[in-house]
TORZA-803403 format. One record per residue (C-alpha): z, y, x; residue number from 1. Coordinates in steps of 0.5 Angstrom, whole numbers, always signed. Each point is the difference from the previous one (the first is absolute). Example, Ala and Ser with C-alpha at 12.3 -4.5 7.8 and 13.67 -1.06 7.14 Angstrom:
rec Z = +16&Y = -9&X = +25&num = 1
rec Z = -2&Y = +7&X = +2&num = 2
END
This chain:
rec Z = +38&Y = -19&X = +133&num = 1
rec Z = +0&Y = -6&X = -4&num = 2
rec Z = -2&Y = +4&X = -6&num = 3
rec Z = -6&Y = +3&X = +3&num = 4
rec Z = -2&Y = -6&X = +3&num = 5
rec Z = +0&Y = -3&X = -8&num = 6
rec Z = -5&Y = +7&X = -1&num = 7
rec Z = -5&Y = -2&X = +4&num = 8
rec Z = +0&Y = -7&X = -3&num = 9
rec Z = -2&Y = +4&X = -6&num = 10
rec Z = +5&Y = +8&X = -3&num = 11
rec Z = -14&Y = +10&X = +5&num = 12
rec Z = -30&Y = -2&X = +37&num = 13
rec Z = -10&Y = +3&X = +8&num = 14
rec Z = -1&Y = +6&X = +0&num = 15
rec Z = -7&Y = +2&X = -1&num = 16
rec Z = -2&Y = -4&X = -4&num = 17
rec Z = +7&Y = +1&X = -4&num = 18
rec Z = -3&Y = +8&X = -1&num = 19
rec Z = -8&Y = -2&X = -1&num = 20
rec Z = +2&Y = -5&X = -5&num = 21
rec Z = +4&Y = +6&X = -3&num = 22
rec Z = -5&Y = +5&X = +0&num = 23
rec Z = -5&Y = -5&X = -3&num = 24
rec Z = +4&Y = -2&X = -6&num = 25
rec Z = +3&Y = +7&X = -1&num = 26
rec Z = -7&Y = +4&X = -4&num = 27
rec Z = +0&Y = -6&X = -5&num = 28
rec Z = +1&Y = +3&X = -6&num = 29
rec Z = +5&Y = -3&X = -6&num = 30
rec Z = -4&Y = -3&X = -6&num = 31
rec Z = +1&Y = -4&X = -5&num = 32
rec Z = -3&Y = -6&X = -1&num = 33
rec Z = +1&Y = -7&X = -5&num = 34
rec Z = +5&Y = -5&X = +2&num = 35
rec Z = -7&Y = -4&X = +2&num = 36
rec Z = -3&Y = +4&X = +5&num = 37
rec Z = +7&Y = +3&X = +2&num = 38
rec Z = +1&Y = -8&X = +3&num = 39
rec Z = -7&Y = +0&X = +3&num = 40
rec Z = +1&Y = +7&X = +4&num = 41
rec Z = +7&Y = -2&X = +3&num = 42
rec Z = -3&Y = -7&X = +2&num = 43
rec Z = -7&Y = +4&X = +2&num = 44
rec Z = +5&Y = +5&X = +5&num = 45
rec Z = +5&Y = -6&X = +2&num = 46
rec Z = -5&Y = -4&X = +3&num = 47
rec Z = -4&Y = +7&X = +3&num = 48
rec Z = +8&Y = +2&X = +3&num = 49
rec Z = +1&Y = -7&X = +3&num = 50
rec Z = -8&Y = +1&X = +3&num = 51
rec Z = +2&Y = +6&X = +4&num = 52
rec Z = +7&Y = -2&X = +1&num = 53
rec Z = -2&Y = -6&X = +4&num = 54
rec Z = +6&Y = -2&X = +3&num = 55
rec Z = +4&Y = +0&X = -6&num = 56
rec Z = -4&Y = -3&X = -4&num = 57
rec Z = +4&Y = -8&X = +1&num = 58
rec Z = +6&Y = +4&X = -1&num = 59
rec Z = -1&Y = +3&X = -6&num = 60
rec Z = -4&Y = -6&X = -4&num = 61
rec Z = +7&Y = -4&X = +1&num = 62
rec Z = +3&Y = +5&X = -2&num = 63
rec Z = -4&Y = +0&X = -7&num = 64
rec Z = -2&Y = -8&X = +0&num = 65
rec Z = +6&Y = -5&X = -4&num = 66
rec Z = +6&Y = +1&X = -3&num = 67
rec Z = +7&Y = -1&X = +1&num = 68
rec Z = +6&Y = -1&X = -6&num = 69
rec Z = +5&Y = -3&X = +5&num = 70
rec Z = +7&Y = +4&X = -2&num = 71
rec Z = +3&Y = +1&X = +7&num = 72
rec Z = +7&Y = +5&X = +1&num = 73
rec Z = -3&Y = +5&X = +4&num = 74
rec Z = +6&Y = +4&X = +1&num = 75
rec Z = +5&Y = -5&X = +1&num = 76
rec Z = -4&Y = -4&X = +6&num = 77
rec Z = +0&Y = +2&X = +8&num = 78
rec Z = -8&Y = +2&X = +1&num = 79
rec Z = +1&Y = -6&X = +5&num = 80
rec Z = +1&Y = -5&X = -6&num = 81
rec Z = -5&Y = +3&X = -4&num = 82
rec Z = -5&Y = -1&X = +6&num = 83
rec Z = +2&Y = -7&X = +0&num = 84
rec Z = -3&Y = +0&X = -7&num = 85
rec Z = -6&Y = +2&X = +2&num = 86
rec Z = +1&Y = +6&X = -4&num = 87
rec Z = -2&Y = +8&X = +4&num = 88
rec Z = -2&Y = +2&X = +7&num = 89
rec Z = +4&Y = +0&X = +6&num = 90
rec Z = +1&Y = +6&X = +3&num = 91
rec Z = +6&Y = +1&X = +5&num = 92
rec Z = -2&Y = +7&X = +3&num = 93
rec Z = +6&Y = +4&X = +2&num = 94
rec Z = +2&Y = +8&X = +2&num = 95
rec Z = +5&Y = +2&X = +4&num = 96
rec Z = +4&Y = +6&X = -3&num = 97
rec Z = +3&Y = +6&X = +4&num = 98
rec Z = +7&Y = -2&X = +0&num = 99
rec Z = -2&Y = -8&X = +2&num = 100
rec Z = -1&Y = -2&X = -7&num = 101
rec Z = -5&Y = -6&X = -1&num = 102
rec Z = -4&Y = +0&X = -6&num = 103
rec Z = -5&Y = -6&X = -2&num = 104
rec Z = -5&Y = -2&X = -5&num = 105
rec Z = +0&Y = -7&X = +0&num = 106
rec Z = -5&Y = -2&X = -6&num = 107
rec Z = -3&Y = +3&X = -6&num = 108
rec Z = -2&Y = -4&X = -7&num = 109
rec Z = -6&Y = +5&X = -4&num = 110
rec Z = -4&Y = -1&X = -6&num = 111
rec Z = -2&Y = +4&X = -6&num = 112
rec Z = +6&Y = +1&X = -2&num = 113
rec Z = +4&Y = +3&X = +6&num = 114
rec Z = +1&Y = -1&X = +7&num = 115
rec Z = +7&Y = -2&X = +3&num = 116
rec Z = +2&Y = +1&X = +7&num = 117
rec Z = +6&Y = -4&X = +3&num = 118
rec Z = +4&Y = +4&X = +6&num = 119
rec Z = +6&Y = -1&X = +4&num = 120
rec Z = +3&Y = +6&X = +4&num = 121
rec Z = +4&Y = -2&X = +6&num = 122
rec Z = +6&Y = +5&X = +2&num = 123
rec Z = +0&Y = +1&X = +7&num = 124
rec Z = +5&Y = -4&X = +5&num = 125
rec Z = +7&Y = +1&X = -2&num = 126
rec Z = -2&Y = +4&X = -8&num = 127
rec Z = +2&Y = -2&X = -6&num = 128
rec Z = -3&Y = +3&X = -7&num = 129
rec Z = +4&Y = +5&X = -4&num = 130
rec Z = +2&Y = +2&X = -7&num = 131
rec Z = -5&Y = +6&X = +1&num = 132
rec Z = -5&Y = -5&X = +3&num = 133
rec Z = -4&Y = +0&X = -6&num = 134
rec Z = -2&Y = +8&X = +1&num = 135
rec Z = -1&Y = -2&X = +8&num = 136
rec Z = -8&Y = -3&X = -2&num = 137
rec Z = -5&Y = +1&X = -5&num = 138
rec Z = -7&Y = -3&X = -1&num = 139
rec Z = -7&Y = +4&X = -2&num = 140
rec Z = -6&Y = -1&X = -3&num = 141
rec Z = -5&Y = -7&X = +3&num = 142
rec Z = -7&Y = +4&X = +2&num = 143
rec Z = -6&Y = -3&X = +2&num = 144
rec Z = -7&Y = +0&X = -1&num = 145
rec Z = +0&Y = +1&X = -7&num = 146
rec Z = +7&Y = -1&X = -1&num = 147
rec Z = +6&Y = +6&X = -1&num = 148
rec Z = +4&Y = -5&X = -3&num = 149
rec Z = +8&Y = +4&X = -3&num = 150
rec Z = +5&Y = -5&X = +1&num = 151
rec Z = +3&Y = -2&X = -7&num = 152
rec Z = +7&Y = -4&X = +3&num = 153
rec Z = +4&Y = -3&X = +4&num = 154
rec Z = +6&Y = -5&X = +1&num = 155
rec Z = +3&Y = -3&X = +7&num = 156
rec Z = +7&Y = -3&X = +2&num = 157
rec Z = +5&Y = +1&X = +7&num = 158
rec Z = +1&Y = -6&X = +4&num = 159
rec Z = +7&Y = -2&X = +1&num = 160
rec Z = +1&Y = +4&X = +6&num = 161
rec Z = -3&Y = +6&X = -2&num = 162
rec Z = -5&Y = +0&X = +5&num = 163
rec Z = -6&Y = -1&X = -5&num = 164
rec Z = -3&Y = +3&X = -6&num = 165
rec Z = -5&Y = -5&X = -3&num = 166
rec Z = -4&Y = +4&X = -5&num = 167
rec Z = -7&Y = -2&X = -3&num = 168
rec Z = -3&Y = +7&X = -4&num = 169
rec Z = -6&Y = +0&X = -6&num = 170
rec Z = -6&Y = +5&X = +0&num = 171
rec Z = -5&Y = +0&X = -5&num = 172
rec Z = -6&Y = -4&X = +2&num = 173
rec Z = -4&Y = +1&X = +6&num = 174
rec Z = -8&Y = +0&X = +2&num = 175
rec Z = -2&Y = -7&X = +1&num = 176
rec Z = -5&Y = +3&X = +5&num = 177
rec Z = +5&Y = +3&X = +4&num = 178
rec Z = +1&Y = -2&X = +7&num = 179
rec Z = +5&Y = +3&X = +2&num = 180
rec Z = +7&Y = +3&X = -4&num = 181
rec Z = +3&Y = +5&X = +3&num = 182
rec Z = +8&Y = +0&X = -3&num = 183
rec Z = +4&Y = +6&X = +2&num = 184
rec Z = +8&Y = -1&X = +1&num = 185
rec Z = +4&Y = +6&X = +1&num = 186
rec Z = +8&Y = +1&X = +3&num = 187
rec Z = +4&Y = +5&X = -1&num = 188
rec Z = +3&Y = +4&X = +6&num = 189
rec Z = +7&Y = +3&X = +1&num = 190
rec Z = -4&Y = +8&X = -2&num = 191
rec Z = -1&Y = -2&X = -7&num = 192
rec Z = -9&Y = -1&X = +2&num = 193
rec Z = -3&Y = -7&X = +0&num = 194
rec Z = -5&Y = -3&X = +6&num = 195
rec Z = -5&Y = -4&X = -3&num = 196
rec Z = -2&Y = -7&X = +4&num = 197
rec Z = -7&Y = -2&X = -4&num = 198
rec Z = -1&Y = -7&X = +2&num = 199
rec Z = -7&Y = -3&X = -1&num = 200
rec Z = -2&Y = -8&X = -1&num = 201
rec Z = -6&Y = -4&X = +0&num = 202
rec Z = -1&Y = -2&X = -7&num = 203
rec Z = -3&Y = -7&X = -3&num = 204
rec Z = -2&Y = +1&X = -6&num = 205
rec Z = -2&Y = -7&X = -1&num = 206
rec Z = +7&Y = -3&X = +2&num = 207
rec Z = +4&Y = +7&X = -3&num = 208
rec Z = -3&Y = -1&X = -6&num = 209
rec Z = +1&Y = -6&X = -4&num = 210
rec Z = -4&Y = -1&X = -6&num = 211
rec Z = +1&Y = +2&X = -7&num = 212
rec Z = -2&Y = -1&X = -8&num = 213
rec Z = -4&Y = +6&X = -4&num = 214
rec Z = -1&Y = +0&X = -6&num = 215
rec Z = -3&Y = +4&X = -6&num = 216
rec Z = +5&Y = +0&X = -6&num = 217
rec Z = -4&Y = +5&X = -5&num = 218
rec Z = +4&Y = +0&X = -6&num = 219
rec Z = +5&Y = +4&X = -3&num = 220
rec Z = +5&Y = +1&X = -5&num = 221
rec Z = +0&Y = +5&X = -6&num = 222
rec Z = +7&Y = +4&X = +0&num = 223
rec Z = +2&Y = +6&X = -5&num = 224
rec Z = -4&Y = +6&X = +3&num = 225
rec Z = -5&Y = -3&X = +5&num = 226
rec Z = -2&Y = -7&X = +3&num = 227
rec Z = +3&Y = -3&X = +6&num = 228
rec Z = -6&Y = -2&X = +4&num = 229
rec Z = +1&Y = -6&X = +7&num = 230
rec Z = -5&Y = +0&X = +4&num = 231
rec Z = +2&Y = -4&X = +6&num = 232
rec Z = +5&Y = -5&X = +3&num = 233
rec Z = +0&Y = -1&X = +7&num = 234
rec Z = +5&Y = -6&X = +4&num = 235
rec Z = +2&Y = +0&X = +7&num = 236
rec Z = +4&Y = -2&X = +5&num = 237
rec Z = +4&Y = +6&X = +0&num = 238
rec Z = +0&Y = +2&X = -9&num = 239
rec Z = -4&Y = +1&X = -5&num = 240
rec Z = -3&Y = +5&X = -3&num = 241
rec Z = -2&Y = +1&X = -7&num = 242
rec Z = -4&Y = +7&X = -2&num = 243
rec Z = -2&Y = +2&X = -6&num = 244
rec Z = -1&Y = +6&X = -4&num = 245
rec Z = +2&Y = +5&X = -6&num = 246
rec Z = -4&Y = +2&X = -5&num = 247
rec Z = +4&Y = +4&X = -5&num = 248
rec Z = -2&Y = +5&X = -5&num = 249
rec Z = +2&Y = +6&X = +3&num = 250
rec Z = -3&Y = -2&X = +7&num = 251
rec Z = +6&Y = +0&X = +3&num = 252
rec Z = +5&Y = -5&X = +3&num = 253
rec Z = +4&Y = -2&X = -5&num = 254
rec Z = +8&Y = +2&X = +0&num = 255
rec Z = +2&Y = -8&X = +1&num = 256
rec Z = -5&Y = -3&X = +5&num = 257
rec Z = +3&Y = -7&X = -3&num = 258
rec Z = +4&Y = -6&X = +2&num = 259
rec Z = -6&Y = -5&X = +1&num = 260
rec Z = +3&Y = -7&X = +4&num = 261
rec Z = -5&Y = -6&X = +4&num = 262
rec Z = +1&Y = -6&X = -1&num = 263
rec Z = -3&Y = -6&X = +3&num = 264
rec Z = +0&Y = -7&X = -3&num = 265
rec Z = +6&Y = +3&X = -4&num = 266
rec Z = +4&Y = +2&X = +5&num = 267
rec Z = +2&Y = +8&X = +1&num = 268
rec Z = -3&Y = +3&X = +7&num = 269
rec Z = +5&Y = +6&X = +2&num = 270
rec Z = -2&Y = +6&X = -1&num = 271
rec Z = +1&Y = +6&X = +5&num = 272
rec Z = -2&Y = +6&X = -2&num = 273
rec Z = -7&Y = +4&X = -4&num = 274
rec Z = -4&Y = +5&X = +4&num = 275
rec Z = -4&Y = +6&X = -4&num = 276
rec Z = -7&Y = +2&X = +2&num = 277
rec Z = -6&Y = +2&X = -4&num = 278
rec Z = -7&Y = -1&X = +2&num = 279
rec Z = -6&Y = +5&X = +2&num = 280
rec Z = -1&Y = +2&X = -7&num = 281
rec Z = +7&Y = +0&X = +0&num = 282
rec Z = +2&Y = -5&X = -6&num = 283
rec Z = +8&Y = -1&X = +2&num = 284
rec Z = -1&Y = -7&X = +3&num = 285
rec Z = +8&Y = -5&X = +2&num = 286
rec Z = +1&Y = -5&X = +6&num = 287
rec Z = +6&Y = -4&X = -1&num = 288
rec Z = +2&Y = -5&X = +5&num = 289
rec Z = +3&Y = -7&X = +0&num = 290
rec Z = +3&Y = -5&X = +4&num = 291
rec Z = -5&Y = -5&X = +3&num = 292
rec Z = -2&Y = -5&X = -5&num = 293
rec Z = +5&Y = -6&X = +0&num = 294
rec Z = -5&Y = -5&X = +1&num = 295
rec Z = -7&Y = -3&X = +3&num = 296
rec Z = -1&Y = -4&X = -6&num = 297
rec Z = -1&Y = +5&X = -6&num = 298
rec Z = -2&Y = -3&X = -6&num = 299
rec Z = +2&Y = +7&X = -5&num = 300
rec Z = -1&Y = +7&X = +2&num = 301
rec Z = +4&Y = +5&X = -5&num = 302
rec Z = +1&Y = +7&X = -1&num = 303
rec Z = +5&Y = +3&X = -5&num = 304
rec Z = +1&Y = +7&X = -3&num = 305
rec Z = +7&Y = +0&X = -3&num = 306
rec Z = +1&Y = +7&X = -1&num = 307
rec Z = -4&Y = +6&X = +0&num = 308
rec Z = -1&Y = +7&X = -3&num = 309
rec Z = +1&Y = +0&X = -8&num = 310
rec Z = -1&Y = +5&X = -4&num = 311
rec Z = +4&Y = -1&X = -7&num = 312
rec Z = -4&Y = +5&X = -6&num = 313
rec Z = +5&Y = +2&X = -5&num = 314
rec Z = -2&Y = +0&X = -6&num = 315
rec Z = +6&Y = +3&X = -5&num = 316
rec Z = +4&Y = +5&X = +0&num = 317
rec Z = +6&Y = +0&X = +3&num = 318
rec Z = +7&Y = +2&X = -4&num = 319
rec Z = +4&Y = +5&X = +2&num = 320
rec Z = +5&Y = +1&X = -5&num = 321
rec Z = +6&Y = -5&X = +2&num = 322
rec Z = +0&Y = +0&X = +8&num = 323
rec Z = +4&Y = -6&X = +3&num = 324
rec Z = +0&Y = -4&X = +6&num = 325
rec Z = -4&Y = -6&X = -3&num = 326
rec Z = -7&Y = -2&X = +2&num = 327
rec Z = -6&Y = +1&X = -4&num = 328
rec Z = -5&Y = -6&X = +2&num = 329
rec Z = -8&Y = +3&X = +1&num = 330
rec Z = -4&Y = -6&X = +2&num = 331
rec Z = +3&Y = -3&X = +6&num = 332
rec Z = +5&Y = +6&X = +1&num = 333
rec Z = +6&Y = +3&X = -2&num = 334
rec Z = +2&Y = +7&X = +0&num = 335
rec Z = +6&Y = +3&X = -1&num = 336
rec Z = +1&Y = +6&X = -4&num = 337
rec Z = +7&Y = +3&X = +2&num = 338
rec Z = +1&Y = +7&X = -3&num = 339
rec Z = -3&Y = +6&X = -4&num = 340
rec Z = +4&Y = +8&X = +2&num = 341
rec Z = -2&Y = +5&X = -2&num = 342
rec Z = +0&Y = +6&X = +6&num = 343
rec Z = -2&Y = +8&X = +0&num = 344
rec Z = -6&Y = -2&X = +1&num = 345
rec Z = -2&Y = -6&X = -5&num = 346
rec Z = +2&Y = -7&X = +1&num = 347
rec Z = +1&Y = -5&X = +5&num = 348
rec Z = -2&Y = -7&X = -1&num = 349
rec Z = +4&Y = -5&X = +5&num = 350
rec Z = -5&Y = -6&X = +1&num = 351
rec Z = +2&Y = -7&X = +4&num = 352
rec Z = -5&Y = -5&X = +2&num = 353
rec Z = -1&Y = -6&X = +6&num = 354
rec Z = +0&Y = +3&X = +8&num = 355
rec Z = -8&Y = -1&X = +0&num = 356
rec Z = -2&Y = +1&X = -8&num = 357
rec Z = -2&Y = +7&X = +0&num = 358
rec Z = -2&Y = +5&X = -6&num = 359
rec Z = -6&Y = +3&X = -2&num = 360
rec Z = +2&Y = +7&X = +1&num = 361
rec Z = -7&Y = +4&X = -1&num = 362
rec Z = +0&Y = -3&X = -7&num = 363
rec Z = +7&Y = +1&X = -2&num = 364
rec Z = +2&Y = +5&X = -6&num = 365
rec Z = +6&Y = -1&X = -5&num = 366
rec Z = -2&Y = +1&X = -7&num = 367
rec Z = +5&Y = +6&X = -3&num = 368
rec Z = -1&Y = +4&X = -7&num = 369
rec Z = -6&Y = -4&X = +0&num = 370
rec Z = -3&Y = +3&X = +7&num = 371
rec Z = -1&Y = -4&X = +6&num = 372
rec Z = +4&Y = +3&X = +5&num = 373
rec Z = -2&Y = -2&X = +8&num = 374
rec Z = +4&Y = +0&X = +5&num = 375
rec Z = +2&Y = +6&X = +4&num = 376
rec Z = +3&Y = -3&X = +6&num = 377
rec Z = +4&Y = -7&X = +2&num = 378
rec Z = +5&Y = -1&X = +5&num = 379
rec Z = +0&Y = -5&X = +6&num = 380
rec Z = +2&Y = -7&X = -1&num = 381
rec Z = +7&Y = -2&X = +0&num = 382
rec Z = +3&Y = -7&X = +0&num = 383
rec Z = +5&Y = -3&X = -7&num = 384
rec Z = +4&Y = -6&X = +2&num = 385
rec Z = +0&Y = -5&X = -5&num = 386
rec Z = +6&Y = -3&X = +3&num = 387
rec Z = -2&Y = -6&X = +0&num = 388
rec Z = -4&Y = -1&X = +5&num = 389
rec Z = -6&Y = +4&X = -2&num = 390
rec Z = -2&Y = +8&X = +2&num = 391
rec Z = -5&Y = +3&X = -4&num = 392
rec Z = -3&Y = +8&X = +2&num = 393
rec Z = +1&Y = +5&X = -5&num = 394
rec Z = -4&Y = +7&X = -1&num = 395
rec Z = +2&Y = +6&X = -5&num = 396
rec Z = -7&Y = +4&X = -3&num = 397
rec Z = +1&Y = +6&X = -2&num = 398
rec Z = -4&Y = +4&X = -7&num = 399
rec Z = -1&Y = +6&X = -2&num = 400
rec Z = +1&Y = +0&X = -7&num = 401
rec Z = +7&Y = +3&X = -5&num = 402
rec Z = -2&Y = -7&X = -5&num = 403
rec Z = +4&Y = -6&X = +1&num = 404
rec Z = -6&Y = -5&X = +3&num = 405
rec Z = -1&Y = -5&X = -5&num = 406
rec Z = -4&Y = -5&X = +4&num = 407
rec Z = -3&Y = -2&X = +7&num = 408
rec Z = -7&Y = -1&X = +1&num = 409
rec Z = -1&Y = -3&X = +6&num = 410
rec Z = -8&Y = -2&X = +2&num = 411
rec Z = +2&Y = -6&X = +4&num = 412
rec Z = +4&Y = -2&X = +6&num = 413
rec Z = -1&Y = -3&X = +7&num = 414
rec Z = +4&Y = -7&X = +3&num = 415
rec Z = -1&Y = -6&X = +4&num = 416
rec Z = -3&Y = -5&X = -5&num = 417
rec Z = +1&Y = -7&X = +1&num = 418
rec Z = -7&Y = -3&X = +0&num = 419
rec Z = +0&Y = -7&X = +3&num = 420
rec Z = -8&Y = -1&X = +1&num = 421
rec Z = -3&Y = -5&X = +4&num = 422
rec Z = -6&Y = -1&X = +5&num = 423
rec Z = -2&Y = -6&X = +3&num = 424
rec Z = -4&Y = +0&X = +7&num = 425
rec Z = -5&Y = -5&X = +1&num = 426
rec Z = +1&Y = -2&X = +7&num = 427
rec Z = -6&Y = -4&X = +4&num = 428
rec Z = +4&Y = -2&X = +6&num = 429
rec Z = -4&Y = -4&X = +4&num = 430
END
């Protein structure tokens, strides 16, 4: 549990006018427009929502005004404590399961990022949780007027006496409009079935929700094959998170997404994991989500692409007359040519390389009796241990030929490239 408590420290609402306001918004067509007159038809539709929605208009505007740097442990505090510092929503609404089992929100703290949702769930008089507590209950998704949000992860701790588990769940973000949030938990019955217990709270956005910076980024970084573009960072309370997208030569995601690190007045803010996605034209955009930033007095705001995709050409031919286990150094990379044999059918080639250094197979031939051969077939990878702490992945490729190969002509290799390349962000906080 004290690991999964680490994670999380990291480690993925009435109703007429809920349906009225669905029904209007779902004829409208998706159209691309500039950056400019994009901003202006979101602002234009906002104030239009808040108009209608009445009721939700303060809440809302809370939730978009201001901005909030403070770092807070959400995960290592008592919803209690948190509320002390003025951090989310008290909630404290309780359902009673069949067998006596109280379970109870007591608070959430959402913002763009994500929403949190602190819990306990109290045994009954005389009960204890269990080894196979953990399977009992589980948690699905946080609904409410525009919102269905998946729950991403979850972390908690026992009380001494084992009478309480104490847990705080993260989902995706929720609507700012919503009222009212729906959670379900479910339990599971001596029959192998699971009843559910939805539980539904009265959601305040303008105390849920604390404030966070945006920020456009709009630069990129060139790599091998394509372009690293970001196109955004957001910091809450919760995390940050960075998005961007790829553009590579084939339109593809590249086959390393790339090791890229934030920074914040020099200091590295804990990585917790890169989403994939792409966008409606279906460009192959990433998500990476960070810690919450360190500190409210930021002064450099930084990202760093230290590995990514790289693609090393290879020029010369490669010599296959004196097979040995030394490496021949291409570019950045080595690769190791360990045997040539003859077999019934031509000859097999027995090539090493790193874990994730992978060859060009659709251009690969080996020159024999002055024709280039290309390769018939190629077995799975294999491990080679140096023995002396390093493992490298070999793989045999077979060709038809009766000449023995001379050389290896190879077009090119893929590997995870060092690149060490810097953006700065221009950060205006205010």
């Amino acid at each position: 549990m004290q690991e999964y408590k680490q994670n999380l420290n990291i480690v993925k609402a009435p109703q007429d006018l809920e349906d009225r306001l669905r029904k209007a918004l779902e004829p409208v067509p998706a159209k691309k427009r500039t950056k400019n007159r994009a901003t202006t038809w979101v602002a234009a539709t906002a104030a239009a929502l808040l108009l209608i929605v009445g009721t939700y208009q303060y809440p809302a505007f809370a939730y978009y005004g201001g901005k909030l740097f403070n770092k807070i442990e959400l995960s290592s505090l008592n919803f209690s404590e948190l509320a002390e510092q003025g951090y989310g929503q008290t909630v404290n609404k309780s359902k009673t399961l069949d067998d006596g089992t109280v379970i109870t929100i007591n608070g959430v703290i959402a913002d763009d990022n994500a929403l949190l949702m602190y819990y306990t769930i109290d045994r009954p008089a005389g009960s204890v949780f269990t080894e196979n507590s953990s399977f009992l209950y589980d948690v699905s998704k946080m609904q409410g007027f525009l919102t269905d949000s998946d729950p991403k992860e979850g972390i908690g701790n026992y009380s001494k006496d084992e009478t309480q588990y104490e847990g705080v769940y993260k989902f995706e973000p929720v609507s700012p409009f919503s009222r009212t949030l729906t959670v379900t938990f479910s339990e599971l019955q001596d029959n192998g079935k699971r009843a559910s217990y939805p539980i539904s709270f009265k959601f305040e956005a303008n105390k849920a929700m604390n404030s966070m910076l945006k920020q456009d980024i709009s630069q990129s970084v060139r790599v091998d094959q394509g372009t690293v573009h970001y196109d955004s960072i957001t910091a809450s309370p919760t995390s940050t998170i960075v998005k961007g997208h790829y553009k590579m030569e084939d339109g593809e995601y590249p086959r390393f997404p790339g090791l890229i690190k934030l920074y914040v007045n020099g200091t590295e803010v804990k990585a917790w994991g890169m989403q994939q996605s792409s966008n409606e034209d279906g460009i192959p955009g990433f998500e990476l989500e960070f810690d919450v930033l360190p500190t409210d007095k930021i002064e450099t705001v930084e990202l760093v692409l230290e590995t990514a995709a790289g693609y090393q050409k290879v020029e010369e031919p490669i010599s296959l007359v004196s097979p040995s286990d030394r490496s021949i150094r291409i570019g950045d990379e080595k690769l190791w040519i360990r045997s040539v044999t003859k077999t019934d059918t031509g000859y097999d080639v027995v090539i090493a390389r790193k874990q994730f250094t992978y060859l060009d197979k659709e251009q690969m031939s080996v020159q024999a009796g002055g024709n280039a051969v290309p390769v018939s077939s190629i077995s799975t990878s294999r491990p080679w241990d140096l023995k002396n702490g390093n493992i490298l992945w070999e793989q045999t490729y077979s060709f038809n030929t009766m000449e023995e190969p001379e050389h290896l002509l190879l077009d090119g290799f893929h590997y995870i490239k060092t690149y060490y390349k810097t953006i700065s962000i221009p950060v205006d906080i205010k």
